[in-house]
N, C-alpha and C positions, 0 to 999 in steps of 0.2 A: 504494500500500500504506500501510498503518498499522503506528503505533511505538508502544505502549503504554512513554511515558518514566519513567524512574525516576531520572533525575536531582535534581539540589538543589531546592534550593525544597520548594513542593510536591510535586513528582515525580510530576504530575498531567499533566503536559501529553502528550494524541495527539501524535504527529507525523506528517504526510501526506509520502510521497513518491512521484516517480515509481517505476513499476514498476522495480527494479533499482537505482536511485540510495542507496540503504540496503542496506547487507550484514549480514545477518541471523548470528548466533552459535548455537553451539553451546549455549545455554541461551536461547536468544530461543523460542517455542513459536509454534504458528500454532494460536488460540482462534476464529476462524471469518471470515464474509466479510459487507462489508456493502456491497451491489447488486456483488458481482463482483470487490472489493479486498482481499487479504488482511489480519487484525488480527494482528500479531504482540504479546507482551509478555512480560520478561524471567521466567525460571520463579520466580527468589525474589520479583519483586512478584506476581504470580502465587499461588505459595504464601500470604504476606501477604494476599491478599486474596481468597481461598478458599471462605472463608465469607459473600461478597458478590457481586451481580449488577451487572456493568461495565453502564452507559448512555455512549456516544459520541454525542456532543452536539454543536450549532453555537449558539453566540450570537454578539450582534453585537461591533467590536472587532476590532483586528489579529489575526496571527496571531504568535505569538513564537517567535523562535529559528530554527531549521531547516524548520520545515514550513510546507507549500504554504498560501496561505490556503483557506476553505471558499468564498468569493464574494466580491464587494465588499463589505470591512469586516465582513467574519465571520471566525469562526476556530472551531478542533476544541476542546471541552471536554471531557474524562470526569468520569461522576457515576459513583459505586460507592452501591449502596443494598442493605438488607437483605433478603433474598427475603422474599416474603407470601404468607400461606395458598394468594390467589389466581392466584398462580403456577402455572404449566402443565407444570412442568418444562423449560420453554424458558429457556434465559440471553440475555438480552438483549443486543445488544451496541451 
């Protein structure tokens, strides 16, 4: 599963975990699945960024903090961008 963090920094960072090794809250939302793993993300970042389309992304580079890496020397990024005309009404994730 996936952790849309909201923590310091940034408050940018995925976090990847096993199915069930993260316990999800009472304001955590489940925003959809990507090949079969749930994306959860906290409702106030959420609200915050409402009026933007989340992209969950791998570049190369560790993985920091709590989450799984993506591969060897990859890790989870999120990009948040502006919807475009040519948008389909699909949210990307």
């Amino acid at each position: 599963m996936f952790f849309q963090s909201g923590g310091c920094c940034d408050g940018s960072a995925p976090m990847c975990f096993e199915q069930g090794e993260f316990l999800t809250g009472d304001q955590d939302i489940l925003i959809g699945e990507v090949m079969g793993c749930p994306v959860y993300i906290d409702q106030r970042q959420l609200d915050a960024w409402a009026h933007t389309d989340m992209v969950l992304d791998v570049e190369p580079g560790y993985s920091d903090g709590l989450s799984l890496a993506a591969g060897p020397d990859l890790h989870f990024v999120t990009r948040y961008r502006a919807p475009t005309t040519s948008d389909t009404g699909k949210r990307p994730l």
